[in-house]
C-alpha positions in Angstrom: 0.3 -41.0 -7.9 0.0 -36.9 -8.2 -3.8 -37.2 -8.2 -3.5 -34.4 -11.1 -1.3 -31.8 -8.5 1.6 -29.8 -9.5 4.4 -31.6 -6.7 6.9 -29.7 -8.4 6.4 -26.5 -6.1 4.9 -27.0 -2.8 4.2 -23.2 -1.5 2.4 -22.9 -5.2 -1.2 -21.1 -4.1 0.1 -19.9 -0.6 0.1 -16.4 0.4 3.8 -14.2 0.8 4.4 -14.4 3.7 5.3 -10.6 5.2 8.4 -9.5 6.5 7.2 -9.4 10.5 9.9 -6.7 11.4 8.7 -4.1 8.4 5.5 -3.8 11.2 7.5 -3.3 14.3 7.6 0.5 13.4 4.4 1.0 12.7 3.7 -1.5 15.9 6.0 1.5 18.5 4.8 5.0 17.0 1.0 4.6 17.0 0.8 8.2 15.2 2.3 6.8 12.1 0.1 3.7 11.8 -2.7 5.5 12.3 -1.4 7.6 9.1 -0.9 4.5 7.7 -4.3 3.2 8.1 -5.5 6.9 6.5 -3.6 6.2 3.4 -4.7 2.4 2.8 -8.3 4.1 3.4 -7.6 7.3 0.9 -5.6 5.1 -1.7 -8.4 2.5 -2.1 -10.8 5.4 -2.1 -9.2 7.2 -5.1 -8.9 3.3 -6.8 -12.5 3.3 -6.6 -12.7 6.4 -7.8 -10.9 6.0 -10.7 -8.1 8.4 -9.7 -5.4 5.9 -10.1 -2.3 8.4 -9.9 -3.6 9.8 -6.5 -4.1 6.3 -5.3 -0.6 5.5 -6.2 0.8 8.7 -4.3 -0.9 7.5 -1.2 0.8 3.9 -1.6 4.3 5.8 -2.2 3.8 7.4 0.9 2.3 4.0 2.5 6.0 2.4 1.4 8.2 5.0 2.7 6.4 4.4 6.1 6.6 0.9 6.4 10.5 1.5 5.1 11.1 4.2 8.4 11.5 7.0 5.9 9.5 9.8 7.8 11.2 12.1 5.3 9.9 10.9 2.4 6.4 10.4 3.8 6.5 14.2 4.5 6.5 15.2 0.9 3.4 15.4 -0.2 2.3 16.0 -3.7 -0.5 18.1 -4.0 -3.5 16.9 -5.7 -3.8 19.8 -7.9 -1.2 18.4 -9.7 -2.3 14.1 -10.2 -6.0 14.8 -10.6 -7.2 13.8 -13.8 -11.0 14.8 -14.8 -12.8 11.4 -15.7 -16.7 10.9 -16.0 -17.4 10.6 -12.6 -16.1 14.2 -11.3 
């Protein structure tokens, strides 16, 4: 008897698991996960805020640090340029 479950795919409603070494960078160089917690704060800030293209900037930049690519965090672009005027500013 299935008792009404789906058998055919066991890890169906379990969570992805991470890939552990993607943290072992941001585990050595505290400076960068500190960053990284700045941008997680920042990008579901501007979420909130309805500023989805800033929001997505700060993930970009989020990725290329869990990825080791300090260059490509360094770019930054400037806000100027993604802010969009919505009814809340």
């Amino acid at each position: 008897m299935n008792n009404g479950r789906n058998q055919s795919n066991p890890n169906k409603g379990r969570r992805k698991q991470e890939n552990p070494y993607k943290q072992i960078f941001l585990r050595n160089n505290p400076d960068y996960l500190k960053a990284y917690l700045d941008l997680e704060k920042q990008a579901r800030t501007w979420r909130g805020q309805a500023q989805y293209w800033l929001a997505k900037e700060c993930e970009r930049r989020m990725a290329c640090l869990l990825n080791e690519d300090i260059a490509g965090y360094k770019v930054e672009n400037h806000s100027e340029k993604l802010f969009h005027k919505t009814n809340r500013f």
